[in-house]
N, C-alpha and C positions, 0 to 999 in steps of 0.2 A: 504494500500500500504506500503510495507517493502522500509524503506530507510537508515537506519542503521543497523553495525552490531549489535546492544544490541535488537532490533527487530529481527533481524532475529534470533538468538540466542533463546531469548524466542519463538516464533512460532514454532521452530523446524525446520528450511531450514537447506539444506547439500548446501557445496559450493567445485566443482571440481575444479582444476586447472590443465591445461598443458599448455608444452612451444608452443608458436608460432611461432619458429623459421622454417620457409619455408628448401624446396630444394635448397633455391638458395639464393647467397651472390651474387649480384649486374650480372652479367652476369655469375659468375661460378656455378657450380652444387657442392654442397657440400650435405653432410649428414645429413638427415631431425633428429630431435632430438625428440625422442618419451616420454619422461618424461611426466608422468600425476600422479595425487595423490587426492587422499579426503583430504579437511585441516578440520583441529581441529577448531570448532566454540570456542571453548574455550579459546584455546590457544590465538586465531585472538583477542577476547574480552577482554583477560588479554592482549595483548601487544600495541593492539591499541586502544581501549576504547569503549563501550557501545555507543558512538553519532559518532564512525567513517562511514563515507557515504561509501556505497556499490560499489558508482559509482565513486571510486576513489578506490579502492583496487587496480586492477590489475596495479595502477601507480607506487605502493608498494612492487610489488614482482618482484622477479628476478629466473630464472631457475635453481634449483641447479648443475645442471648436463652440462649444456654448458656455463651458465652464462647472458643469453640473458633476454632483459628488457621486449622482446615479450613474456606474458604470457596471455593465455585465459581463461578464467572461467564461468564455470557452475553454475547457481543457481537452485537450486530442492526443492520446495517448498514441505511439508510435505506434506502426504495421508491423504485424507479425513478422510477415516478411523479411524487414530491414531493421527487427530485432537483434539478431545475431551481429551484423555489422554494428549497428550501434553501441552496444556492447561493449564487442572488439575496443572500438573508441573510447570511449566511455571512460576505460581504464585509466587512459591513459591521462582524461582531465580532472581526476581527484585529486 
């Protein structure tokens, strides 16, 4: 079971992120914000650390594009398939 990023990292997961920001601001109808992006597993492990919990990231981001705390995220566990090479690698970045 992946519970950090420095696991997910080595495994090979992709992690999506878009805004959550709805149609609607408390009763008005405002303009749904379509920002989504693949993040950099990398990037996330150098700024927030190899033991940061997964299940605390989206407390950590913010939407670049409207500014909103509501952000969703994706976790995409690597293919079977290119399990094994991954791996291989894997090793070699702990």
């Amino acid at each position: 079971m992946v519970e950090t990023l420095g696991e997910a990292y080595t495994d090979g997961w992709k992690i999506s992120a878009r805004c959550g920001w709805g149609r609607r601001d408390g009763l008005k109808s405002v303009r749904e914000c379509l920002w989504k992006y693949e993040l950099d597993m990398m990037t996330l492990v150098a700024t927030r650390g190899r033991d940061f919990p997964l299940a605390m990231l989206s407390t950590r981001l913010r939407c670049p594009r409207c500014g909103s705390r509501r952000v969703m995220l994706a976790f995409t566990p690597p293919d079977k398939r290119n399990a094994g090479a991954i791996a291989a690698r894997g090793s070699f970045l702990a």
